[in-house]
TORMIPA-989600 format. One record per residue (C-alpha): residue number from 1; residue in three letters; x, y, z. Coordinates in nm, 2 decimals, always signed. Example, Ala and Ser with C-alpha at 12.3 -4.5 7.8 and 13.67 -1.06 7.14 Angstrom:
<atom pos="1" code="ALA" px="+1.23" py="-0.45" pz="+0.78"/>
<atom pos="2" code="SER" px="+1.37" py="-0.11" pz="+0.71"/>
***
This chain:
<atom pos="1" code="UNK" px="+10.99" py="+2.40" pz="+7.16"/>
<atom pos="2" code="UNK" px="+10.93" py="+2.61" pz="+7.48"/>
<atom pos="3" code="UNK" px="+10.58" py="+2.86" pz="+7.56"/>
<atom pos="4" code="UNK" px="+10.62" py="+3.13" pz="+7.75"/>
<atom pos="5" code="UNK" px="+10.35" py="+3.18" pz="+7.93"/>
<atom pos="6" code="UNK" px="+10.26" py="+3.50" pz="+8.09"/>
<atom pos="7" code="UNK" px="+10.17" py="+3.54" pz="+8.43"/>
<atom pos="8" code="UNK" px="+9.93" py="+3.80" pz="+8.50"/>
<atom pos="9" code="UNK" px="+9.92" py="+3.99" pz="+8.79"/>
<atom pos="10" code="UNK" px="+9.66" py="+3.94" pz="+9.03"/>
<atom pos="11" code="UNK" px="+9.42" py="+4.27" pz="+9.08"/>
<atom pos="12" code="UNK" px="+9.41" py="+4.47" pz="+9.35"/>
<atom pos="13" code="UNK" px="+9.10" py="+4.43" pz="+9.57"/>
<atom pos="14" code="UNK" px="+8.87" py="+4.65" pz="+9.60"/>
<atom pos="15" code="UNK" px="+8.70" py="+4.73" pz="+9.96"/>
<atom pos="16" code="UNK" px="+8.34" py="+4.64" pz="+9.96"/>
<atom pos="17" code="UNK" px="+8.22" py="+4.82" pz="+10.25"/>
<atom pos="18" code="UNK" px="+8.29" py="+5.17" pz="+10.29"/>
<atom pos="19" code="UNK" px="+8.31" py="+5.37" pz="+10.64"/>
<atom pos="20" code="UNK" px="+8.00" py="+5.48" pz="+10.58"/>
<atom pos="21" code="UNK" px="+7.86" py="+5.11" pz="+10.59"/>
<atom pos="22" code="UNK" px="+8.05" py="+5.02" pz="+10.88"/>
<atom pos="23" code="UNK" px="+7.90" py="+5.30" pz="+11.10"/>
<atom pos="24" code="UNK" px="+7.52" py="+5.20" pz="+10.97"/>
<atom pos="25" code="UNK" px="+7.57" py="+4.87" pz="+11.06"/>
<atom pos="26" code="UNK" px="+7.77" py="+4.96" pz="+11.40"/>
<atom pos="27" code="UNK" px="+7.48" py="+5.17" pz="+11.43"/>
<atom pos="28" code="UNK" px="+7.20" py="+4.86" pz="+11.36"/>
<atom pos="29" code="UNK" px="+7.42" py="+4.64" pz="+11.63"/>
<atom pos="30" code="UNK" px="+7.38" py="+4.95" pz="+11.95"/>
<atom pos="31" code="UNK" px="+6.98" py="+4.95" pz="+11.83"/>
<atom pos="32" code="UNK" px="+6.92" py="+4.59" pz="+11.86"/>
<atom pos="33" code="UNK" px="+7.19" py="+4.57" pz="+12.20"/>
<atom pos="34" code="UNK" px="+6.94" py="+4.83" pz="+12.37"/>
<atom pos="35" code="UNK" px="+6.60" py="+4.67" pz="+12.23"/>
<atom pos="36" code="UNK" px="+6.79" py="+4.31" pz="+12.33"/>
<atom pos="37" code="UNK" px="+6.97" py="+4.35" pz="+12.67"/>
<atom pos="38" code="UNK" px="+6.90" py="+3.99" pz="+12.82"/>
<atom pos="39" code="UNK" px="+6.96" py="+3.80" pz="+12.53"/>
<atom pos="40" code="UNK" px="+7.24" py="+3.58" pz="+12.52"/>
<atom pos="41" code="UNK" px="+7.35" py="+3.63" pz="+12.18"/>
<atom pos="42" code="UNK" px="+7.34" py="+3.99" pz="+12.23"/>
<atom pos="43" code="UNK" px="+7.73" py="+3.92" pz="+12.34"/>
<atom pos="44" code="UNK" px="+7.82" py="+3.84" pz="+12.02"/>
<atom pos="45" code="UNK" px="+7.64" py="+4.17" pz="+11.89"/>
<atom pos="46" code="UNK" px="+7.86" py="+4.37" pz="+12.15"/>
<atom pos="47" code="UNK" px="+8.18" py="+4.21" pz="+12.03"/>
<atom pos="48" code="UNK" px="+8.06" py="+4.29" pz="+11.65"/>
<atom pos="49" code="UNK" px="+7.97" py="+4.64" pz="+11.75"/>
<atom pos="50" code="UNK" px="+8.30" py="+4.69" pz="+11.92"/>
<atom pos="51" code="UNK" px="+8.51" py="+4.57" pz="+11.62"/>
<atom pos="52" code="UNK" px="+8.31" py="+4.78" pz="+11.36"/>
<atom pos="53" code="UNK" px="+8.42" py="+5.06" pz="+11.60"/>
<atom pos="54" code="UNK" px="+8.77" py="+4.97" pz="+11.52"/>
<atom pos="55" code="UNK" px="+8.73" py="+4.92" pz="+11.17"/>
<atom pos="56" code="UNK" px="+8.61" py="+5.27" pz="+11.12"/>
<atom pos="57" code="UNK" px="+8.91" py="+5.42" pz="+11.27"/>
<atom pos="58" code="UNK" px="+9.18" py="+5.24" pz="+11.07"/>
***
């Protein structure tokens, strides 16, 4: 005796930011760059900010 069994298909994902987010937080990252300028990790907020940027436009 054999079972079939069924395979469902996987759903489709759902985004979980919207553009709107992405702006607010690019947005949050330029704030706390200007209020931060000598910190070190502020690098890493620059690189974040600029890839937000890029996120919006796709």
């Amino acid at each position: 005796m054999t079972t079939a069994t069924a395979t469902a298909e996987p759903t489709r994902a759902r985004a979980v930011l919207s553009n709107e987010d992405f702006k607010l937080l690019q947005e949050a990252c330029l704030f706390y760059l200007k209020a931060h300028e000598d910190d070190p990790i502020s690098s890493k907020y620059s690189a974040l900010y600029h890839r937000l940027g890029s996120a919006i436009r796709r």
